[in-house]
Structure formats: C-alpha cells, structure tokens
C-alpha positions as CSV (number, residue, x, y, z in Angstrom):
1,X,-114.6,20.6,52.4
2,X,-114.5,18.9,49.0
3,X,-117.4,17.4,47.3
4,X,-117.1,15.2,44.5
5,X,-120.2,13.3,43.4
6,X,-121.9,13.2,46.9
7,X,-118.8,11.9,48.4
8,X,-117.3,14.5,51.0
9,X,-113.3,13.9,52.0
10,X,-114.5,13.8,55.4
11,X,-117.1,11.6,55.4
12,X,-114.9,9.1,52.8
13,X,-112.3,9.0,55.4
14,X,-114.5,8.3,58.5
15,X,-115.6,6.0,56.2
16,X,-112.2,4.1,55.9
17,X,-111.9,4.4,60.0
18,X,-115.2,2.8,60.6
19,X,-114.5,-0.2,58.2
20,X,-110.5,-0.4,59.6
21,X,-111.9,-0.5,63.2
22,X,-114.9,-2.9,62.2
23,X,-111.8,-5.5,61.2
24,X,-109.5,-4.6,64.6
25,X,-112.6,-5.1,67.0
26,X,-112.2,-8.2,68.7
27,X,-108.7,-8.9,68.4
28,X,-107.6,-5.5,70.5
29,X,-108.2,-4.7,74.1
30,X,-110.7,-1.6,74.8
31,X,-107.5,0.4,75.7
32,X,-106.0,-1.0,72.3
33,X,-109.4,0.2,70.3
34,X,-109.0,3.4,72.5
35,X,-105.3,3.8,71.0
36,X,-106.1,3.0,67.5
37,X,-109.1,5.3,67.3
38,X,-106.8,8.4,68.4
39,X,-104.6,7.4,65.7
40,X,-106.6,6.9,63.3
41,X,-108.5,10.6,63.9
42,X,-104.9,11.8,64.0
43,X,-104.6,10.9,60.3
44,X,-108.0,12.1,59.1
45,X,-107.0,16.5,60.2
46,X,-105.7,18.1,57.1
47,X,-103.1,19.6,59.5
48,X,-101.8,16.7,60.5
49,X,-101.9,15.2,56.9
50,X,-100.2,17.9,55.9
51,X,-97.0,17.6,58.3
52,X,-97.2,14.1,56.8
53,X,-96.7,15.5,53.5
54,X,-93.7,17.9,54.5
55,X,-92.1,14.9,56.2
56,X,-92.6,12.8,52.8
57,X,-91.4,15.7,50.4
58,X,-88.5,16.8,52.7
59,X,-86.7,13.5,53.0
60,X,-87.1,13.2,48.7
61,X,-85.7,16.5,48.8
62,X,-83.0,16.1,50.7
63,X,-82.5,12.5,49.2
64,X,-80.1,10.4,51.8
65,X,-78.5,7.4,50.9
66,X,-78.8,8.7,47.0
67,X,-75.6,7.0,46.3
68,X,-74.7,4.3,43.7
69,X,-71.6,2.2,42.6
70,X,-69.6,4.4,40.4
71,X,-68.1,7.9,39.3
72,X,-70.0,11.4,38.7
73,X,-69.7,13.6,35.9
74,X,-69.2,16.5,37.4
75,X,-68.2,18.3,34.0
76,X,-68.3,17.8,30.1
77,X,-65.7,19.3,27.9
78,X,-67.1,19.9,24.1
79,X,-66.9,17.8,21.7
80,X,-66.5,15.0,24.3
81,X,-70.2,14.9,25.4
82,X,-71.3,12.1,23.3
83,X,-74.7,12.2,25.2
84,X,-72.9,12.7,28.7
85,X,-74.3,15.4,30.8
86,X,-73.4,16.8,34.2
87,X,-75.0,14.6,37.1
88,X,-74.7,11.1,35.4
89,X,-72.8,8.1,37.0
90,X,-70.4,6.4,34.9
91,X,-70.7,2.8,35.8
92,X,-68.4,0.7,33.8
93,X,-65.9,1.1,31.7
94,X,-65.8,-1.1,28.7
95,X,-68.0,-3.3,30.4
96,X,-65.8,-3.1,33.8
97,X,-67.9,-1.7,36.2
98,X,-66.3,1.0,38.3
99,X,-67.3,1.4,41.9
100,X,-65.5,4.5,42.7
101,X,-63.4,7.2,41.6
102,X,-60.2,5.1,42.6
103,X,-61.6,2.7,40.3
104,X,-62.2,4.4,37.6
105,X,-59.1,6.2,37.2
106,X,-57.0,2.8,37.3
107,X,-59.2,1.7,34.1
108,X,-58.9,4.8,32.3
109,X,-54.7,4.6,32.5
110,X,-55.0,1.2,30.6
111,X,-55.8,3.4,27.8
112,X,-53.9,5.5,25.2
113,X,-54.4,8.0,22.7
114,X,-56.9,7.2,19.9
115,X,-58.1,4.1,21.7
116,X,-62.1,3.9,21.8
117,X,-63.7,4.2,25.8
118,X,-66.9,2.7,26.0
119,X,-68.6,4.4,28.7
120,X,-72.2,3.0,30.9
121,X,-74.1,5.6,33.4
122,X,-77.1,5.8,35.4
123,X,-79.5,8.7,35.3
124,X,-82.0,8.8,37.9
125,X,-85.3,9.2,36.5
126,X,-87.1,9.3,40.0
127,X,-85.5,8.9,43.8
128,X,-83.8,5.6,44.0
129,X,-85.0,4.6,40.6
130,X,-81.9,4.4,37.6
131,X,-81.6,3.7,34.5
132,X,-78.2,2.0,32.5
133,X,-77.0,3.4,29.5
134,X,-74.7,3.2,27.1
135,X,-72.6,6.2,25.7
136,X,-71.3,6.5,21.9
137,X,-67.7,5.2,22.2
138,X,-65.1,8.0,23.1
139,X,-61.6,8.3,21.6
140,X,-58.9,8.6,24.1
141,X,-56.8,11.4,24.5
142,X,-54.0,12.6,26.0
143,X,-53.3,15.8,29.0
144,X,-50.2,16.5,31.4
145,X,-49.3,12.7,30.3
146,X,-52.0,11.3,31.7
147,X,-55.3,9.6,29.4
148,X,-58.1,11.8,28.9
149,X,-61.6,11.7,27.6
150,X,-63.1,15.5,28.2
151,X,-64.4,14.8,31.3
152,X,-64.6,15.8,35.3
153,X,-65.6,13.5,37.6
154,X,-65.8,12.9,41.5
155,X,-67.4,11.0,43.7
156,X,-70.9,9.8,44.1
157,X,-73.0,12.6,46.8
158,X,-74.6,10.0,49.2
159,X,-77.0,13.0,49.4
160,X,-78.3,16.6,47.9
161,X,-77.2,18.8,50.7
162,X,-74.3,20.9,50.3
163,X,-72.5,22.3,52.9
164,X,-69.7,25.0,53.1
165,X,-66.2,24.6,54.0
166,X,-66.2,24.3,57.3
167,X,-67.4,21.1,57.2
168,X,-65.9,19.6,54.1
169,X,-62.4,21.8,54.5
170,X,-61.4,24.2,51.7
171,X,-60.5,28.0,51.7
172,X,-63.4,31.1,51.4
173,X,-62.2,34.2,49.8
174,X,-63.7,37.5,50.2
175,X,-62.9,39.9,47.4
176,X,-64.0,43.9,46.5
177,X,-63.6,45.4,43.2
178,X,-62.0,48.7,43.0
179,X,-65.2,50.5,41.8
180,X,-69.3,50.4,42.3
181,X,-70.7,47.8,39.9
182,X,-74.3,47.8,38.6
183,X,-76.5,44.9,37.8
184,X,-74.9,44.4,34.5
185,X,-71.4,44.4,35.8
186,X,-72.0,42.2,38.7
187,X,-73.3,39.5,36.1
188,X,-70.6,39.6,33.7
189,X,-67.3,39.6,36.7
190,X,-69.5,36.8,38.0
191,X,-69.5,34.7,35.1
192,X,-65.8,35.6,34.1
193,X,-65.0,34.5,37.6
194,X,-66.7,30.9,37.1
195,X,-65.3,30.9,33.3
196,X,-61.7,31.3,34.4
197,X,-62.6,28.8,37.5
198,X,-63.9,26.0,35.0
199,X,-60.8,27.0,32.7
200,X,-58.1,26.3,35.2
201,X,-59.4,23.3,36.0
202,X,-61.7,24.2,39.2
203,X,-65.5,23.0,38.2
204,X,-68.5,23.6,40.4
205,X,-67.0,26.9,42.4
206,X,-69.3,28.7,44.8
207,X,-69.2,32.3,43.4
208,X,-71.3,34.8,44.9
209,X,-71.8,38.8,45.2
210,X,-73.3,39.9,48.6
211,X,-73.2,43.9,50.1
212,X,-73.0,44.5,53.7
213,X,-75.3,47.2,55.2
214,X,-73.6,50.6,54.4
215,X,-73.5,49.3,50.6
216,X,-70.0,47.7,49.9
217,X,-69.8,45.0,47.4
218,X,-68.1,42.0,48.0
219,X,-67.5,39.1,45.7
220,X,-67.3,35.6,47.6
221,X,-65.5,32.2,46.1
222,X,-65.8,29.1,48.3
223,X,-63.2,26.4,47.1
224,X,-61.0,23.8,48.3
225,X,-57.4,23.3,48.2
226,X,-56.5,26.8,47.4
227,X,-54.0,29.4,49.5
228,X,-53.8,33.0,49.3
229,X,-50.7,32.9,47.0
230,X,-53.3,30.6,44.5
231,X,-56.0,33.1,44.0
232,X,-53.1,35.7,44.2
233,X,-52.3,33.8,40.8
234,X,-56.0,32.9,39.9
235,X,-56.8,36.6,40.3
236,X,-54.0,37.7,38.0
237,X,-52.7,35.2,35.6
238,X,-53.6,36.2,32.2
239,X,-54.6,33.2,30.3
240,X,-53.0,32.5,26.9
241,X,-56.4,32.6,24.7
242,X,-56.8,32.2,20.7
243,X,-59.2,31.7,18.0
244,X,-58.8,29.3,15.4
245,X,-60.3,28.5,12.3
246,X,-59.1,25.1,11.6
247,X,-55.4,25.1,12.9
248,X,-54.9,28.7,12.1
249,X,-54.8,31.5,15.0
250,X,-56.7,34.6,13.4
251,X,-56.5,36.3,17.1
252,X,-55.6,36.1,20.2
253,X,-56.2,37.9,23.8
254,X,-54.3,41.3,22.5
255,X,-56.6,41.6,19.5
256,X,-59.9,41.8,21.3
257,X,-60.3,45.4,22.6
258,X,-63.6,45.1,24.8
259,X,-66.8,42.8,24.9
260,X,-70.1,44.5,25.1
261,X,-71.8,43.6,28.3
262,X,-74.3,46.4,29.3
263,X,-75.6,47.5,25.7
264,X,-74.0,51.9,26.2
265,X,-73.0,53.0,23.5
266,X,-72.1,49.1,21.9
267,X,-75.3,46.7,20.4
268,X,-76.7,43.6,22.9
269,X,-79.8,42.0,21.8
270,X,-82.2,39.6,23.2
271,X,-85.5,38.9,20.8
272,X,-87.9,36.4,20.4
273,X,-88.0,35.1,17.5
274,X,-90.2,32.3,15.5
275,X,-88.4,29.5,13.9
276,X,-89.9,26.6,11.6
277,X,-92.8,26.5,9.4
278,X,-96.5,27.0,10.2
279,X,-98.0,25.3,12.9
280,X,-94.7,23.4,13.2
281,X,-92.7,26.5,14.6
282,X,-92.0,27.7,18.1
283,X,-90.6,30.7,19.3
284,X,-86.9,30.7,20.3
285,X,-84.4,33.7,21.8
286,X,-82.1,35.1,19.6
287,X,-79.2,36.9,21.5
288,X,-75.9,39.0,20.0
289,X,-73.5,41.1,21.2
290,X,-70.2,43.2,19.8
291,X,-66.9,42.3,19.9
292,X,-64.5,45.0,19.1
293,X,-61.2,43.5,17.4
294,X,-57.8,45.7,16.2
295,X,-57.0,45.7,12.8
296,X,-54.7,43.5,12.8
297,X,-56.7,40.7,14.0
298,X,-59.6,41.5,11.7
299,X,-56.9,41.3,8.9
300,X,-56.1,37.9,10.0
301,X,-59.3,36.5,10.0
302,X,-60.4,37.7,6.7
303,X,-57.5,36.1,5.1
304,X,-58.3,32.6,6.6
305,X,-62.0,32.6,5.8
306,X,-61.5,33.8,2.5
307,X,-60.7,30.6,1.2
308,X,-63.1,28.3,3.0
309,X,-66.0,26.7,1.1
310,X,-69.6,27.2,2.0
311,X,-71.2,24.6,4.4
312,X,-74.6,23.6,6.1
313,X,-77.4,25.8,5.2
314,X,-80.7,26.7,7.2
315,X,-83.3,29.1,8.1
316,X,-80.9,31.5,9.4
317,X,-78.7,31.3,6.4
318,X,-75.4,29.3,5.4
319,X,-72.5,28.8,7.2
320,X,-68.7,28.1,6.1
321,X,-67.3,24.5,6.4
322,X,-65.4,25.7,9.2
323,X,-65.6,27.0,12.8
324,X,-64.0,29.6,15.2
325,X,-62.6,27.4,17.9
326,X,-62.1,29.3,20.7
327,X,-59.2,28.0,23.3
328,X,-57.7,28.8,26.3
329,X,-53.9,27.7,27.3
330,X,-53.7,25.5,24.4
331,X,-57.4,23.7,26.0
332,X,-60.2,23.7,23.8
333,X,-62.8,25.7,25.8
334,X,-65.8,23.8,26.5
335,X,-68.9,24.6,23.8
336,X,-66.3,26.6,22.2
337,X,-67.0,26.3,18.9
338,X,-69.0,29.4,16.3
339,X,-69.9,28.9,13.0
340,X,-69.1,30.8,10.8
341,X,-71.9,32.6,8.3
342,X,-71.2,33.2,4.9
343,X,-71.7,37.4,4.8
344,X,-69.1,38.3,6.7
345,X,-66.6,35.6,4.8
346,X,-63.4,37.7,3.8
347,X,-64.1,40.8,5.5
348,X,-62.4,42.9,7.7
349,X,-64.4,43.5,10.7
350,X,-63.3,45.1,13.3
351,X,-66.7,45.4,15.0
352,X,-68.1,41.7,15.1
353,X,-71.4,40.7,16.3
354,X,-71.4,37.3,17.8
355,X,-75.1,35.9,17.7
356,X,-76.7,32.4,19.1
357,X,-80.3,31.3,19.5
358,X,-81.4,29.5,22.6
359,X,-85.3,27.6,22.8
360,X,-86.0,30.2,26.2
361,X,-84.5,33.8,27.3
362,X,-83.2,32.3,30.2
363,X,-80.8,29.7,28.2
364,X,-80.2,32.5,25.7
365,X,-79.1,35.0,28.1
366,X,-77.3,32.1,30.4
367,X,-75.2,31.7,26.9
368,X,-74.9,35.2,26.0
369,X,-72.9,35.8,29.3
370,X,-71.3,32.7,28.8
371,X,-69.6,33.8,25.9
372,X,-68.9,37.5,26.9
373,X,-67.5,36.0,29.6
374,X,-64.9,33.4,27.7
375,X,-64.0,36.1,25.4
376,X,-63.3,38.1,28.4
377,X,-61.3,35.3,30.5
378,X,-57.5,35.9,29.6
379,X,-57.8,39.2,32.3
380,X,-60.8,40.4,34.7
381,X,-63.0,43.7,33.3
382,X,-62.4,44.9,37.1
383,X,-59.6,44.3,39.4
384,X,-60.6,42.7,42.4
385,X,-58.2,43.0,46.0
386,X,-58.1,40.3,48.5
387,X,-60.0,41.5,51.9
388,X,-59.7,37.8,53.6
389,X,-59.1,34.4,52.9
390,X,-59.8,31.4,55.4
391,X,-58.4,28.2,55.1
392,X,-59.5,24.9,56.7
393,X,-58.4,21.4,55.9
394,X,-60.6,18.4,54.9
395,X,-59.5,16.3,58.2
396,X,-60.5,19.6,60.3
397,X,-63.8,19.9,58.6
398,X,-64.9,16.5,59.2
399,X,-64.2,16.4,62.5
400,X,-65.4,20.1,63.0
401,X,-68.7,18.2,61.7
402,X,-68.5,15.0,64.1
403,X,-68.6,17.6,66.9
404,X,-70.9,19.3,66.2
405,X,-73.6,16.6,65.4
406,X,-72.5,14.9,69.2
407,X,-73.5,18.7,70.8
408,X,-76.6,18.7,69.0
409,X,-77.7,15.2,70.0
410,X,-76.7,15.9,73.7
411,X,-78.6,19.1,73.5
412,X,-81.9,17.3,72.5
413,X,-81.0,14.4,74.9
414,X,-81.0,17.4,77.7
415,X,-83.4,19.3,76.3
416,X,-86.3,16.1,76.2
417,X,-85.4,15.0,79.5
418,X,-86.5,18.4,80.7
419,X,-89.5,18.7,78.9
420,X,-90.3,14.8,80.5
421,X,-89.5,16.0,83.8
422,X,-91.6,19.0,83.8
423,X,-95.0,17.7,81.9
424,X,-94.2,14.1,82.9
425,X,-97.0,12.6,80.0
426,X,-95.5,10.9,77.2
427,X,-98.9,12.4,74.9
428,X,-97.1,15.3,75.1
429,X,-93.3,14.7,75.1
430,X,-93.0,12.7,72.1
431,X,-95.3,14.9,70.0
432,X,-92.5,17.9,71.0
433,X,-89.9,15.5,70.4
434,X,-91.7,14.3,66.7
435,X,-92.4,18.1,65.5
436,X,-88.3,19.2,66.7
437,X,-87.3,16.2,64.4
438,X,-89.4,17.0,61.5
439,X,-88.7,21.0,61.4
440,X,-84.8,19.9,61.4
441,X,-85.5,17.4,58.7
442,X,-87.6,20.1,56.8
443,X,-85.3,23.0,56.9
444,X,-82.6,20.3,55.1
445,X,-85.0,19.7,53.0
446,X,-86.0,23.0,51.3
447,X,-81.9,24.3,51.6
448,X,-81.6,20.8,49.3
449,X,-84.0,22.3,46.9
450,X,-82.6,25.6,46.4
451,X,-78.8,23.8,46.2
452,X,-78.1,26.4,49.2
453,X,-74.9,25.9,51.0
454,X,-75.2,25.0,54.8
455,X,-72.0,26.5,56.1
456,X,-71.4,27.4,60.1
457,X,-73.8,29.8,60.3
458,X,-76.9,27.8,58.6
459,X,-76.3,25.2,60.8
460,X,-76.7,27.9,63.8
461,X,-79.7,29.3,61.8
462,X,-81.5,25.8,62.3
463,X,-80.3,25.6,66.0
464,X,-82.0,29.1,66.7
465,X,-85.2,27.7,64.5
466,X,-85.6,24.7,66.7
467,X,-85.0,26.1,69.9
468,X,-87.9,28.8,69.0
469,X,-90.0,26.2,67.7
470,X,-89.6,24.5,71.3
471,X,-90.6,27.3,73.0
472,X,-93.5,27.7,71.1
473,X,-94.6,24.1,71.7
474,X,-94.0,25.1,75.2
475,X,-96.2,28.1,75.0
476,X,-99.2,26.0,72.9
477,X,-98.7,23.1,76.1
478,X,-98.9,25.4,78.7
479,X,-102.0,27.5,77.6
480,X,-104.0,24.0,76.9
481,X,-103.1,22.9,80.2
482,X,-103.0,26.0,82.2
483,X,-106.1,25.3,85.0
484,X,-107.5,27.5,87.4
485,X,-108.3,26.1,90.9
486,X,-109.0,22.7,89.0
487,X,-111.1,24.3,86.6
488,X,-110.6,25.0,82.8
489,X,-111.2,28.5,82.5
490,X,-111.5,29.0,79.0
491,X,-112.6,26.6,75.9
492,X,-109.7,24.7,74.0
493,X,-110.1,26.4,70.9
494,X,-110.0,29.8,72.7
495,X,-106.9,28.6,75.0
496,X,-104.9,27.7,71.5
497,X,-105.9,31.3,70.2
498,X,-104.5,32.7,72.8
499,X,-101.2,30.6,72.4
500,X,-101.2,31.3,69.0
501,X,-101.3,34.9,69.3
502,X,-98.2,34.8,71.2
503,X,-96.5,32.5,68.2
504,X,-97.1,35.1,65.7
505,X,-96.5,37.8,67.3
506,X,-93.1,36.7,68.2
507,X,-92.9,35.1,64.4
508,X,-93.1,38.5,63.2
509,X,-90.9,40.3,65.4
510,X,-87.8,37.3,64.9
511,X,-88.7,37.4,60.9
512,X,-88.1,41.4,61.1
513,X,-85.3,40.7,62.6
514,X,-82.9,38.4,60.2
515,X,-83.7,40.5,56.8
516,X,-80.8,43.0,57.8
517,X,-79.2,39.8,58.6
518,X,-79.2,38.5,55.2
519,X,-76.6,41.5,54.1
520,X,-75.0,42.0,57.4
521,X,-71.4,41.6,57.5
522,X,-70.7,41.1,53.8
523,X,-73.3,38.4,53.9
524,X,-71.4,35.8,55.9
525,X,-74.7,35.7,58.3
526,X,-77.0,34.5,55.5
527,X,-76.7,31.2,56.2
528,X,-78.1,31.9,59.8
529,X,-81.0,34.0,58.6
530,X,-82.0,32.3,56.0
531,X,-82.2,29.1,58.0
532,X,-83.9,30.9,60.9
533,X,-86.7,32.8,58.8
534,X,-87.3,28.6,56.8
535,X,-87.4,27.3,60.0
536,X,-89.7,29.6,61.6
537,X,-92.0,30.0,58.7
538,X,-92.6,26.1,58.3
539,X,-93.4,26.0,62.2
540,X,-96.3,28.9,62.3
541,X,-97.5,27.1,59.1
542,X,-97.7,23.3,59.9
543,X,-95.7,22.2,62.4
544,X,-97.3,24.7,64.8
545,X,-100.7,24.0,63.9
546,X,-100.4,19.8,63.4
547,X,-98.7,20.3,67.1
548,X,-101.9,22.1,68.1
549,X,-104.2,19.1,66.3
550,X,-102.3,15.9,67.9
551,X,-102.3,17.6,71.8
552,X,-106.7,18.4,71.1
553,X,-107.0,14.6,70.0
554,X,-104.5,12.7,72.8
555,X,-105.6,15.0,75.9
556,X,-108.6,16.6,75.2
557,X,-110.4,13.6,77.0
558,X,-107.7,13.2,79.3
C-alpha cells in the first residue's frame, strides 16, 4: 500500500467514493446507490485499475483512425531529404493541399525539371496530435519521364497494425541458401536482400530468416505484386553499380573482389570513441571495414583523387572537396555519399578501409551493414533457390479479410448466447463478454508495438487465445458458484485459488507447448504462437485476475 505524507492510496480513494456518493444521495433510487457503489469499488482494486490501463495503452498502441488528409513518406532518397523523414505526411504541395496519393501525384506532374516543390507535412508528436511544417524547397527532377523529387510515398495507414498478405494480397517467398550460415552471414544476406529490395524500387519489404526444427534455414520475403519469374529476376539480376568521384567512374561491380563482413582473416571494427572537447564531448561508435579492390580499379581512383583540392577539416582530419558517390543502375543510392580523407589521396589501394562514426553502436553497426551490404548489392554473397512462392491478389485478400471478421462476430454472437443461456445473470455475462473484448484488443495492441505482422496464422493464434481465455472465465465462474446442497462449501478467496490453480497449470502446459511452434515448419506457425503465448500471458496476468475482482464485488452479496 503506498504512503505518502499520511495519505494511503486506499484511504484517498475511499475518500473520493464517500464525497462522489455524498453528492449522488438523494437524486438516485437505493437500487441506483446500490449500483453506483459496486461501480465505484470496482474502480478503487488495483486489478481492476490495471485492466483499465491495458485497455487505455492498447488502443494508443494500436492507434485506429490514425489517418489524416494527405500522402506518406514511405522513403527518402539522399540528397533529397531536405528535413523529410520516413513516417511524415506530405500535406500540400505549393500550398495545394493534397488529400491522397491520387492527389498528390496529379500536382507533382505540373512540374518539370529544375522547378522548385515546396512541400508541407505533419508529424505526430502524440496520438491524434500534429504538427504543420514546412520543408526547404526541392528542385524537380526527372525518372522513367515522369517528375521526381527523391521520394516514396503511399497512402496514409488508418492504423499501426500490419498484417500479412493474406489479407492485403501480395506473394510470400520462401528461400534456402546453398550452404549453413552463421550469425554474421545471416545479417549481411539479410541486409543485401533489403538493399537490393530498396534499389529496385521495392521499399518497406518483409525480410526475415527463420529454421524449422531439424535446423534448416530458410530466408522469407513478403511483398506484393511480384511472380515467381520476378524474384527469379530479383534473385539474379546483377545490378549495374559504380563509384564516382564527381562524374568520373573510378570502379565498378567487377573491381570490388569481396567486402569484409565477419572480421576472418580481413579487419571490422566497432569502438567507442570520445568526440569534442572537455566536458563538451560525448562518446560516439566508430565502425570500419575492408574493401578489397583489383588493381585496376585502385589505379583509377588514384588518378582521379590526385588532383582534387583539400576540403572541410575536423577532429578526425581533412577531407578532399569531393565525394565517392556510390550508384546503382545509373540511381544515386540513397546516403550514398563518402568523403574522401586526405591520406589516402593519390594512392593505390587495393585494400581500402571504409570507416563512419555513428552517436550509438546500434546506429553504427545498423550503417556498417548498410554499407557492406550496398557495396555487395550488384550479386548476392550466397545463392539462394526458390522452395515456394504464394501468390494472392489485393481483391482476394480483402475479401479473405471481410470473411473472416463476419465468422468471428458470429462466433462471439454464439458463443455469448451460450454463456447467457447457461449462467442466465447479466453480472456475469457481460464481465466475460468485456474481458474477451479487451484480450482481443490487447493482443493487437502489443503486435502494434513490436510492428509484428498479423498474417493467417496470428489471427488463429488470437482465436485460440480467446477461446482459452473463455474457458478459463468458465472455470473461475463455476468454482465461485459451485454450491453444495445450498451451501457454500468453501470461502471465496479459497474457491478462486482453486480456479486459479487450474488456470496456471493449464497456462504452463499451452505456453510449453507453442515455443517448438515458433520454429516449426520454417517458421510459417509463428504468427499462431506468438499470438497464443501474448494472449495467454495478458489473461493469467490481468485479465484473469480483474475477472476474478469484478465477479467478488457484483455477486459476492448476491
């Protein structure tokens, strides 16, 4: 119990009740003050407050209804950012506001190359709450004949769920590599895969690595609009990459003979290191890695630096007035760009070290595979072979989805009128109904949070998750009510022990039960077990237990 300056939380809130019932006597009816009082000691039990919390924090999580009038940035191509970033609305358009993506694009035609694009957004600095901007003007450009200003956009989500293709439509690939990779491995073909995604024009890609349970690796991309003959061509097509230094090519894809991604028998580094002055410094991450170039390359480069003139200087040393502009297919890649420093300036290296700072490790090593894996995009390190690929259009999806929301709601429909039938006491029914609600709402909630991807089998996970959770309710009514010719045999407190001990026990056993789950069948059950174990954990934690609290106070006198 807290205590804060003779004050206890319990005594403050019985407190509140006396003074809120003191007002409501006299205009209620006894049975009204009899009501109000229940409620009123509903909201004073911590367990009950804290279902009230998990309601509040799962519907902020999940965010419904987040949309606004306009276009998202779903990407940002270098040196196009102009204080854009991935997740703001663009709003207007030279002070035409746009109110979707249809919108937007018929602006953007009006314009031509070298014209200046005013852009407005919205950022949402808390749920619901935006605020307008203005971007620094961007110069129009021009790609496949159309007018282009280094961005992606899409639509506005109207929430922060996510779910998998067989609800939005698209095509899931399932690929193996030829060989066992370790850790390192799996990171870098990882990254190359979502650097040669973002490079042919596919942002946002779902690319994951799951095993099944004898060990064999799988590598899984989720995206729409694709058929097998497309990531045939995805999965081969070697890209046509350069590096420049101004307009110059000083190599290409041929003149890079490996990247160093694991650190055997090539240098990767990852240090701490303190930048600034005195009290005025922090500690940043300094990463590197080698690049091994052919001579011929290395000639090449040398020559074209040699005659550039020293630029900006800094704590790390001086840098030439030019940078290494890295580009794929003619396309500038996105954060592309390397300075250049001054000690290497006219040399032939074949073995280059490529080095960036970040302010924390996990930036700096986010960036470090970032660049192994652009320098690595024009051909995979490890061929991958097609095992399936399943393909499902948009129209399908949707109405894949209509369906299976109508089931659902007929199910609960069925499944309440039952319960009402068999306990016949709305004190008990809509509690039952209330705590089902909230554990669906809940699971939503914490799969918004960790951006996870409710395909066909999560959406089965939370079925399986609510129908325990109604049993359990079942269990709790049924050993508070359980009588024994008229009698209760047993105190309340001892009756919900006894349910309770049947919840956990059967908590453990189900949660056992979905971790070989999580690898099983090349991990295309994860969805379901991770769903299920969310669902069940929230109910023996606080839906359970605020169950528990609102049948003692509505029947205990009853």
């Amino acid at each position: 119990m807290l205590d804060c300056k003779g004050f206890t939380w319990r005594g403050r809130v019985n407190g509140f009740s006396n003074v809120f019932l003191g007002v409501a006597q006299g205009g209620l009816p006894p049975e009204g003050e009899e009501g109000l009082m229940k409620l009123v000691r509903l909201l004073e039990e911590w367990k009950i407050l804290l279902f009230i919390i998990l309601i509040i924090v799962s519907i902020l999580a999940i965010h419904p209804f987040k949309g606004v009038p306009g276009v998202l940035v779903e990407g940002v191509r270098a040196p196009a950012s102009q204080g854009l970033r991935t997740g703001y609305v663009i709003t207007k358009v030279n002070g035409s506001p746009v109110s979707d993506l249809a919108e937007y694009n018929e602006l953007i035609k009006q314009y031509r190359t070298g014209d200046l694009v005013k852009l407005s957004y919205k950022t949402e600095k808390f749920p619901y709450i935006y605020v307008e901007e203005d971007a620094y003007p961007f110069i129009a450009g021009e790609r496949d004949n159309e007018t282009y200003l280094g961005l992606s956009v899409g639509p506005v989500k109207t929430s922060n769920l996510h779910f998998g293709l067989e609800i939005e439509g698209g095509t899931k690939v399932l690929l193996i590599p030829n060989k066992t990779l370790d850790s390192a491995e799996i990171e870098n073909i990882l990254e190359v895969l979502r650097q040669r995604l973002n490079l042919f024009g596919l942002k946002e890609v779902p690319v994951s690595f799951v095993t099944d349970l004898s060990g064999t690796q799988y590598i899984r991309i989720e995206f729409a609009g694709a058929t097998e003959d497309d990531v045939k061509t995805l999965l081969e097509k070697e890209g046509d990459f350069e590096g420049r230094v101004g307009n110059i090519t000083v190599f290409t894809g041929d003149d890079i003979l490996s990247v160093c991604i694991s650190g055997v028998q090539c240098h990767v580094g990852l240090q701490p290191v303190y930048v600034g002055e005195g009290e005025g410094g922090q500690i940043a991450w300094r990463f590197s890695f080698q690049v091994d170039i052919n001579a011929v390359g290395a000639e090449r480069f040398a020559n074209v630096t040699r005659g550039l003139e020293v630029g900006e200087c800094g704590s790390e040393g001086c840098y030439l007035n030019d940078t290494l502009s890295l580009y794929l297919d003619k396309q500038l890649i996105e954060d592309g760009d390397l300075r250049i420093p001054t000690s290497i300036q006219g040399q032939v290296l074949t073995q280059a070290t490529i080095i960036g700072m970040r302010l924390s490790k996990v930036e700096a090593q986010n960036e470090m595979r970032k660049l192994q894996a652009i320098l690595q995009s024009r051909r995979l390190p490890v061929k991958l072979d097609i095992v399936s690929v399943e393909t499902l259009s948009p129209a399908l999806g949707r109405e894949f989805a209509a369906n299976i929301f109508i089931v659902f709601i007929i199910a609960l429909i069925i499944v309440d009128l039952i319960i009402g039938l068999r306990y016949r006491n709305y004190k008990i029914v809509l509690p039952i109904i209330i705590v089902i609600l909230v554990e669906i709402i809940s699971t939503l909630g914490i799969a918004a949070l960790i951006n996870w991807t409710l395909d066909l089998a999560s959406i089965a996970g939370i079925m399986a998750a609510v129908g325990i959770g109604l049993n359990d309710q079942i269990i709790i009514t049924d050993e508070v009510l359980r009588r024994e010719r008229g009698e209760v045999i047993k105190s309340f407190k001892r009756r919900l022990k006894n349910a309770f001990f049947v919840i956990f026990a059967s908590f453990a056993a189900i949660f056992a039960s979905m971790i070989p789950l999580l690898a099983a069948g090349g991990g295309l059950l994860r969805g379901f077990a991770l769903t299920t174990m969310i669902g069940s954990v929230i109910g023996v934690t606080i839906t359970r237990p605020a169950y528990a609290s609102m049948l003692e106070l509505l029947i205990k006198k009853d």
